[in-house]
C-alpha positions, 0 to 999 in steps of 0.5 A: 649638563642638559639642565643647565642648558635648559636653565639657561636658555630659558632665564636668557628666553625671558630676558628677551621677551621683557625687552620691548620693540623699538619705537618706530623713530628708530627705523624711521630715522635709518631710512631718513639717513638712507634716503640722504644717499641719493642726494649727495651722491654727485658729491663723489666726485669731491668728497667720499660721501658714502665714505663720510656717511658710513663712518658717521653712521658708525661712530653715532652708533657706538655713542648709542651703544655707549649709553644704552651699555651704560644705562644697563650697568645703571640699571643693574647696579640699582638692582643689585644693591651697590656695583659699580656705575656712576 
């Protein structure tokens, strides 16, 4: 069992360490949509900006994850010889 988990930690240690860094637009662009807070928080008053913003910010990340979900099944697919992604 303790051979398994070496395995298997290691196989999972090198699939990260392939992954590269994200660019920094990536980070740039979270603290752009950060520093949008200050300028519309008069609009409270109206409208749930912060409300607005966060349901925003978290259906554009589940587009994100999406497509980067739907690339690796690409990816994946490619290697394996045949699968399931179109």
């Amino acid at each position: 069992m303790h051979v398994l988990d070496v395995l298997i930690s290691g196989t999972i240690g090198t699939l990260v360490a392939l992954v590269p860094a994200p660019p920094a637009w990536v980070s740039n662009g979270f603290s752009a949509l950060s520093g949008l807070f200050p300028y519309v928080d008069s609009l409270g008053v109206w409208i749930p900006v912060g409300l607005a913003l966060t349901i925003g910010g978290a259906i554009v990340a589940a587009y994100v994850a999406g497509v980067v979900i739907k690339l690796i099944r690409m990816v994946v697919s490619y290697l394996t010889l045949g699968g399931g992604a179109t």
